[in-house]
C-alpha positions in Angstrom: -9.8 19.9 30.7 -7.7 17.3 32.5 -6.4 18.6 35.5 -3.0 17.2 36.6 0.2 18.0 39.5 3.7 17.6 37.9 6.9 16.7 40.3 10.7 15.0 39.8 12.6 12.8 42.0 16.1 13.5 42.2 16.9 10.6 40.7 15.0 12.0 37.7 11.7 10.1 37.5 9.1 12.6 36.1 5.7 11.9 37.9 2.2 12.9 37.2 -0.8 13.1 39.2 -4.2 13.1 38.1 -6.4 13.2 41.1 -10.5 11.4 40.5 -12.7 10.9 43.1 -15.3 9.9 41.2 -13.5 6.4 40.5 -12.6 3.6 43.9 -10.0 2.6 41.3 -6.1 3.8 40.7 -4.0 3.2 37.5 -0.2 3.1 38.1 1.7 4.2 34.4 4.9 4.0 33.9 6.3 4.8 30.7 9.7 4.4 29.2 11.5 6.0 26.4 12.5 3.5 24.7 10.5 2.0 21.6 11.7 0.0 18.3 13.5 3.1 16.9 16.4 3.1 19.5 17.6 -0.8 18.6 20.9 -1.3 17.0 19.9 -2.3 13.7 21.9 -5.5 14.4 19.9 -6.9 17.5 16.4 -5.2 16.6 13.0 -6.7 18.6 14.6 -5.8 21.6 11.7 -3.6 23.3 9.9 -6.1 22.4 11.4 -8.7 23.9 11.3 -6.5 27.2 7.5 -6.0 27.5 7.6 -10.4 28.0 10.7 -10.1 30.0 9.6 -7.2 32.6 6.8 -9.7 33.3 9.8 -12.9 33.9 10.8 -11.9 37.6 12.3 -9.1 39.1 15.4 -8.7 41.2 12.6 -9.1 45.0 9.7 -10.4 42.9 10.0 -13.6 41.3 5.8 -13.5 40.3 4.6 -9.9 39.3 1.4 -11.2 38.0 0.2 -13.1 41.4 0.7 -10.1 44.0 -1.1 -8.0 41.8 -4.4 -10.3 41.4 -4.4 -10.6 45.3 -4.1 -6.7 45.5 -7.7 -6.8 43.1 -5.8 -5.8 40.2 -4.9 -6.3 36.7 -2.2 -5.2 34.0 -1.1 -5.1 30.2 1.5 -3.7 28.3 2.3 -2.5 25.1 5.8 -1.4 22.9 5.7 0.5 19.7 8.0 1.9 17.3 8.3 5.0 19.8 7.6 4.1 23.5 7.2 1.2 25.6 4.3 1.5 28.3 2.8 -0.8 31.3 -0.2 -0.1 33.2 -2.4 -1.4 36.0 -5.4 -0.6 37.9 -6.5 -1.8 41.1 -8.7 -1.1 43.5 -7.1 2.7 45.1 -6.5 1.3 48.8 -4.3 -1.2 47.6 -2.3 1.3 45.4 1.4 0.7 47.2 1.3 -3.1 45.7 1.7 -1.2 42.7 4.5 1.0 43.5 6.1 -1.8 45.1 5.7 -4.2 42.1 7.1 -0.9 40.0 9.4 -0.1 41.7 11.3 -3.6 41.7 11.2 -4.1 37.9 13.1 -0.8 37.2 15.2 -1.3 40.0 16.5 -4.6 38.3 14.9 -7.5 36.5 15.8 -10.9 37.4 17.6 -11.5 34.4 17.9 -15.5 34.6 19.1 -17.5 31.6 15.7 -19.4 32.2 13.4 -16.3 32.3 15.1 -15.2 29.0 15.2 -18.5 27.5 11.4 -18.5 28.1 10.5 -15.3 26.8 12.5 -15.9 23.7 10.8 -18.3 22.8 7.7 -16.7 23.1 8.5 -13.7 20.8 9.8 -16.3 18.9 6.6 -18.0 18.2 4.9 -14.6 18.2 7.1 -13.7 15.2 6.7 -17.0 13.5 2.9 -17.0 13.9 1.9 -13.6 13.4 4.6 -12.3 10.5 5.9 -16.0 8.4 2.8 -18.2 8.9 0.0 -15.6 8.3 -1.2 -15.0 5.2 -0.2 -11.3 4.4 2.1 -11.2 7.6 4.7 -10.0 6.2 3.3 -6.8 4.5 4.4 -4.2 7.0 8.2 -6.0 7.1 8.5 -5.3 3.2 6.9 -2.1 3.2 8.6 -0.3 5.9 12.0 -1.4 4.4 11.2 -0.3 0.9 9.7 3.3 2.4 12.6 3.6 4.7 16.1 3.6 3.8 18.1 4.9 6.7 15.2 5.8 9.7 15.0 3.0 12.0 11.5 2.5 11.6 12.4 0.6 8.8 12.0 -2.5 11.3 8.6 -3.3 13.0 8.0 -3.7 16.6 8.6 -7.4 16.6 12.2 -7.0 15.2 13.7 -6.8 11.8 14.3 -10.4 11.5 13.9 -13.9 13.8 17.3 -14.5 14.4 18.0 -11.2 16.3 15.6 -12.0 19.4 16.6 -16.0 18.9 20.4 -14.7 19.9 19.8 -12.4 22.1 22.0 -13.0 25.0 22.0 -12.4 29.1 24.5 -9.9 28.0 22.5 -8.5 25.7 19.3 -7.7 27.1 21.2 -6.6 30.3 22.9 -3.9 28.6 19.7 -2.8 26.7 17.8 -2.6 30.4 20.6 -0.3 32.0 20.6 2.0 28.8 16.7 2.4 28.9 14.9 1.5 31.5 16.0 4.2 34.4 14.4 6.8 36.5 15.7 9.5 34.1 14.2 7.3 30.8 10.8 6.8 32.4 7.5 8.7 33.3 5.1 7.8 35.7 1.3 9.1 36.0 -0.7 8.0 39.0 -4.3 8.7 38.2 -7.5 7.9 40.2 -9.0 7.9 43.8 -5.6 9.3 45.1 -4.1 12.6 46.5 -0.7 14.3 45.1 0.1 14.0 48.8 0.4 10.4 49.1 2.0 10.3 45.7 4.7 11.9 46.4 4.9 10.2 49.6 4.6 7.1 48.0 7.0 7.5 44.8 10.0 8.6 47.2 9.3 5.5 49.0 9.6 3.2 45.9 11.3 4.7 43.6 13.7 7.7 45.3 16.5 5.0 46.2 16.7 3.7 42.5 19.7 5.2 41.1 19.3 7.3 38.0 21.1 5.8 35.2 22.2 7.9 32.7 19.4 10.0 30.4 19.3 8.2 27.4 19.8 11.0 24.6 18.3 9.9 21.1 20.5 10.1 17.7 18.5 8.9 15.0 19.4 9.8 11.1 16.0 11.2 9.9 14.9 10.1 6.4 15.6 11.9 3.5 13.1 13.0 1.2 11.9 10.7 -1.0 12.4 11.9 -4.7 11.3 8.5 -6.7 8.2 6.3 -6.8 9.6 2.9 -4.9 7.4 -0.3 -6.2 7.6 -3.9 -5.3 5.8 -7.3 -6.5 5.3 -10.1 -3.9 3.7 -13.2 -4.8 2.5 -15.7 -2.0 0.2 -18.1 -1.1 -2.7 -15.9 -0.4 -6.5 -15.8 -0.9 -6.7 -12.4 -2.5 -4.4 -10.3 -4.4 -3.6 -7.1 -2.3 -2.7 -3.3 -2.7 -1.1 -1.5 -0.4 0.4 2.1 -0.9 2.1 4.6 1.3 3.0 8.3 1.4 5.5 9.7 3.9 3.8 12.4 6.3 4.8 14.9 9.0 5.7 13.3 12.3 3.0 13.6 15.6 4.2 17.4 16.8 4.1 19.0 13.2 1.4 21.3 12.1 1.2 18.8 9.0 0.1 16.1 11.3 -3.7 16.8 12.0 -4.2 17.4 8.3 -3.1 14.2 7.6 -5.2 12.4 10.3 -8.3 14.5 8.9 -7.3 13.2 5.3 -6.7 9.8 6.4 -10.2 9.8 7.7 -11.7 11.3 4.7 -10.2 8.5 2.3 -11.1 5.5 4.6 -12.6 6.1 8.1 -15.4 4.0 7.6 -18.7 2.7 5.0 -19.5 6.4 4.4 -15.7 7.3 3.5 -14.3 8.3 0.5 -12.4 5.5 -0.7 -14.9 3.3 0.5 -18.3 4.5 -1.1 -16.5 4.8 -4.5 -14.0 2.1 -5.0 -15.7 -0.6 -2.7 -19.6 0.2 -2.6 -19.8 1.6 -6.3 -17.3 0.2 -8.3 -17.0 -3.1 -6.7 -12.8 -3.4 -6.8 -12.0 -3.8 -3.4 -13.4 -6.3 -0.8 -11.8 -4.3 1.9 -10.5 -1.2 1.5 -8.7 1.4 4.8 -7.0 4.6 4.6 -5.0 4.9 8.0 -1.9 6.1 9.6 0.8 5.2 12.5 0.9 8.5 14.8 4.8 8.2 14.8 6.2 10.5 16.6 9.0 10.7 14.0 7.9 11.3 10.5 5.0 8.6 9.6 3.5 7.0 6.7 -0.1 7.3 5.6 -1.2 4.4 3.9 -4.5 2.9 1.9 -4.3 -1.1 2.1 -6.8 -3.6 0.4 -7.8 -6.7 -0.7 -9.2 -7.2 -5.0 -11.8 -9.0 -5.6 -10.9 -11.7 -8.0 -10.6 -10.7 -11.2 -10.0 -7.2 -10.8 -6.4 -6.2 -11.8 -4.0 -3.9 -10.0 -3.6 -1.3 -13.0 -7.6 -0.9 -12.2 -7.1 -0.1 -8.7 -4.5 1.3 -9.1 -6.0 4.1 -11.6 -9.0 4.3 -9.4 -6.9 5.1 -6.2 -5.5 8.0 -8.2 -8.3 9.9 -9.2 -9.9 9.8 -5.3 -6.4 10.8 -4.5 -6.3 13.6 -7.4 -9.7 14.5 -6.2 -8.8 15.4 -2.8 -5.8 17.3 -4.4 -7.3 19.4 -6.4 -10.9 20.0 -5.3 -10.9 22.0 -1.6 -13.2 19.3 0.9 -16.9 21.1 1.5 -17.4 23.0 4.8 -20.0 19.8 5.7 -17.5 17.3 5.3 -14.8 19.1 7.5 -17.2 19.7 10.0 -18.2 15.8 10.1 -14.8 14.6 10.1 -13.8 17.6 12.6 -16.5 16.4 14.9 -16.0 12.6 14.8 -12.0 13.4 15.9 -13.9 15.3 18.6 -15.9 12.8 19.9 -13.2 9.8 19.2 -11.3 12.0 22.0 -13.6 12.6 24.4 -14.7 8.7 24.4 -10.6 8.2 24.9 -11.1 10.3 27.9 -13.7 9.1 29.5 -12.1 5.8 31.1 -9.4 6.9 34.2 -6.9 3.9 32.6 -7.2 6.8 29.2 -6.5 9.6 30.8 -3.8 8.1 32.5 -2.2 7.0 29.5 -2.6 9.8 27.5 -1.0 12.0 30.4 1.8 9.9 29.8 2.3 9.9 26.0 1.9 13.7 26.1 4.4 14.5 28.6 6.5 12.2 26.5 5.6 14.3 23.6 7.6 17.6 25.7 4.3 18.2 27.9 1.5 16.7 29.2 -0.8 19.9 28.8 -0.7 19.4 25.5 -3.4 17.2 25.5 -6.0 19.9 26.6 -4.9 21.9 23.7 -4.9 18.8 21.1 -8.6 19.3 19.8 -8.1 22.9 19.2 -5.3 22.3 16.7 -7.9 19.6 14.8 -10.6 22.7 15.0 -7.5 25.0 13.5 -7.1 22.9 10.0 -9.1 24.5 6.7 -10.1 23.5 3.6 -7.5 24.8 1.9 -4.7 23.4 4.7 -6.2 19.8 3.6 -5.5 21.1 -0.2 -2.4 22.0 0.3 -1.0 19.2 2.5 -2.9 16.7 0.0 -0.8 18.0 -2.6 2.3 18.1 -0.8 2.1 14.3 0.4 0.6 13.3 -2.5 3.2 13.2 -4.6 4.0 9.9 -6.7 7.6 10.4 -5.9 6.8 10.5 -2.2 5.3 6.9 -2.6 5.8 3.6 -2.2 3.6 0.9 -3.7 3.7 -2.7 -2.8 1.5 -5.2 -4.9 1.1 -8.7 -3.2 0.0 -11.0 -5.6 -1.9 -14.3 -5.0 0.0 -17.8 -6.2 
């Protein structure tokens, strides 16, 4: 059970304290609401772009890095289709460097034509070298736009195209900062050697006088349902010819949801999966072979992605794909494997949970989720799935005219 205090500034920052003496360290969180899904489809990458830029200056700090290494401390950062997130640790008597440092960037970033001129280019090559010049890179581009037709995760992370973060303007990203990046957009969780006290003390320091902004309200069209099969044929300059094919699935606070993951780890979580033991060990048609999913808070996509060995067709694969898939549709899972898989999910947590940074984290994307107790209650709902919820959902997603197929063929 991870025991946390819960307050607001009146500006509308949502804090979190999770109090461990057991650790010198403290992890400063702050999380915004503001991932790839709330772009303008026009000028997409843009959250993106802000995880380099928050690191470019702010409006007191031109160097956060360097204050933060003297402090004893490090930091990353990550954006996804849902959130953006930063987090550092450092040593717990030096926690007001990070409130400080915090506190600045959401005040205001620097926002110099040099700072974004730098960071552009930077997701720029980021885009080139990770999505155009990599073999495969562009998978997830071409399958997210042929499973989505109106949901804005129909764009990855990185931005629907190049030329939307190569023309981003001062103007732009400026007016993409003041919509998301506010008290009321944001959650922090202080976690560590620290009392609620000093927190609090602490937080209406930093971050009291930073005006509110306005609370971002989200308006995004939700798919419809897919009613027809969706298949496309890419060839490219690749070593091995590829499958990859996708099924939409409940979004992260469904009931559908924990079926899924248990299904996803069924099919492919590892050498003594499903997927893998038959159509990789046995039958010799993959080289690689995964079964995974996104945890999208909206509705997601489960997907199994793999690489042929040569000589091996796709109409094979394809065929042997669908009878572990009608398998697991028609034939309720044995009490053994629901108890393996049930287990594994169980100890996959409480590893997550056993680092402060975690925890920290997690208290974060919960809270985020409508309440951060909901992560003391998120084994239970695993425990809560049956056999015959598996069955059921299996044959609700599993539908061909809920997929999309995407076969990427070698030159």
């Amino acid at each position: 059970m991870i025991q946390y205090n819960r307050f607001q500034l009146n500006n509308g920052l949502t804090v979190l304290v999770h109090e461990d003496t057991a650790t010198p360290m403290a992890v400063v969180n702050v999380l915004y609401d503001v991932g790839a899904r709330d772009e303008d489809p026009a000028k997409t990458g843009f959250a993106h772009l802000f995880e380099h830029l928050m690191f470019g200056g702010s409006i007191n700090i031109p160097d956060y890095d360097e204050p933060l290494q003297r402090a004893g401390g490090d930091n990353n950062a990550y954006t996804t289709n849902d959130l953006t997130n930063y987090y550092c640790q450092l040593p717990a008597t030096n926690i007001e460097t990070a409130f400080w440092l915090e506190s600045d960037r959401m005040l205001s970033l620097a926002f110099s034509e040099r700072s974004l001129a730098v960071q552009r280019k930077v997701v720029c090559e980021e885009f080139k070298e990770h999505y155009i010049n990599k073999p495969y890179g562009d998978v997830w581009h071409k399958m997210r736009a042929l499973a989505y037709q109106v949901h804005p995760y129909r764009w990855m992370t990185i931005g629907k195209e190049l030329s939307h973060v190569e023309n981003a303007t001062i103007h732009d990203v400026k007016a993409f900062f003041k919509k998301h990046y506010t008290p009321a957009n944001a959650i922090l969780v202080v976690a560590g050697n620290i009392t609620t006290d000093a927190v609090k003390r602490l937080a209406e320091k930093w971050f009291g006088p930073i005006p509110a902004g306005e609370k971002y309200i989200r308006c995004i069209p939700q798919e419809p349902k897919q009613t027809e099969a969706r298949k496309q044929m890419i060839e490219a300059e690749v070593p091995l010819d590829a499958f990859i094919k996708t099924w939409h699935m409940d979004g992260r606070l469904d009931k559908g949801y924990y079926a899924a993951d248990l299904i996803s780890e069924i099919l492919g979580g590892g050498g003594s999966s499903r997927l893998y033991q038959s159509l990789v060990k046995e039958q010799k048609l993959f080289s690689s072979l995964d079964c995974y999913h996104f945890g999208s808070m909206d509705a997601g996509l489960l997907a199994v992605e793999g690489k042929l060995v040569k000589g091996v067709s796709f109409e094979q694969v394809e065929k042997a794909i669908g009878e572990e898939i009608e398998k697991i549709s028609t034939t309720p899972i044995s009490d053994n494997e629901l108890i393996k898989v049930q287990h594994k999910t169980e100890s996959v947590i409480a590893f997550e949970d056993m680092s402060v940074m975690s925890r920290a984290n997690s208290l974060a994307m919960y809270e985020l989720l409508g309440d951060a107790s909901l992560m003391n209650t998120e084994l239970e709902k695993y425990h809560a799935v049956t056999a015959i919820d598996m069955l059921n959902y299996s044959q609700d997603i599993f539908r061909e005219s809920n997929s999309n197929t995407i076969y990427y063929k070698a030159k």
